[in-house]
C-alpha angles and dihedrals in degrees: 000000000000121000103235128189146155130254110204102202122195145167101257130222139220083232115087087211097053092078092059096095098047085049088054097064094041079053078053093048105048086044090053096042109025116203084024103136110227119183116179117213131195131207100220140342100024125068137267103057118209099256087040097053090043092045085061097044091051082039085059091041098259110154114181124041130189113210119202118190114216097208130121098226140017096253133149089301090064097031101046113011112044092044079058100050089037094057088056098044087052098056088042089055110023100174101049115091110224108196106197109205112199115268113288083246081077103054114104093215095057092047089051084051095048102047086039089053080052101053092051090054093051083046095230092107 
């Protein structure tokens, strides 16, 4: 049975807190799904890197990994950079299977949030 996990990959900041807010939904994510294993990455600036983060999970025996880009859009990071750091994580480890989603930006039910978060703050909703 394969050992599966999620990659939480993020920017990054020069700024330790502002990570808090990515740690809080990996916090989400281990309360909702126990023994689920949840790594974030960051891009640059903050530690672990992405091939670092996805190095320790294979190192442990983890075999599929579901990476999750928390950007808003898919802009040059996603286009250009991360083909370019995945091609190089899958040489490095050939027999895991690394399954990208779209950037969080994408997903229908964010933007609703978002717009209805919005919306409270302005007091019409």
């Amino acid at each position: 049975m394969p050992r599966t996990g999620i990659v939480l990959f993020a920017h990054g900041a020069r700024d330790p807190g502002w990570a808090g807010p990515l740690r809080a939904i990996a916090a989400r994510i281990r309360e909702a799904s126990p023994g689920l294993r949840v790594e974030l990455a960051f891009l640059e600036f903050m530690a672990p890197s992405l091939a670092d983060a996805v190095a320790a999970m294979t190192t442990d025996g983890f075999d599929r990994i579901t990476l999750v880009p928390l950007f808003l859009a898919q802009g040059g990071h996603l286009k250009k950079d991360l083909p370019v750091l995945l091609a190089d994580i899958r040489a490095r480890h050939p027999g895991v299977d690394i399954r990208v989603t779209p950037a969080i930006g994408d997903a229908p039910e964010l933007v609703s949030a978002i717009a209805q978060w919005a919306l409270r703050q302005h007091g019409d909703a």
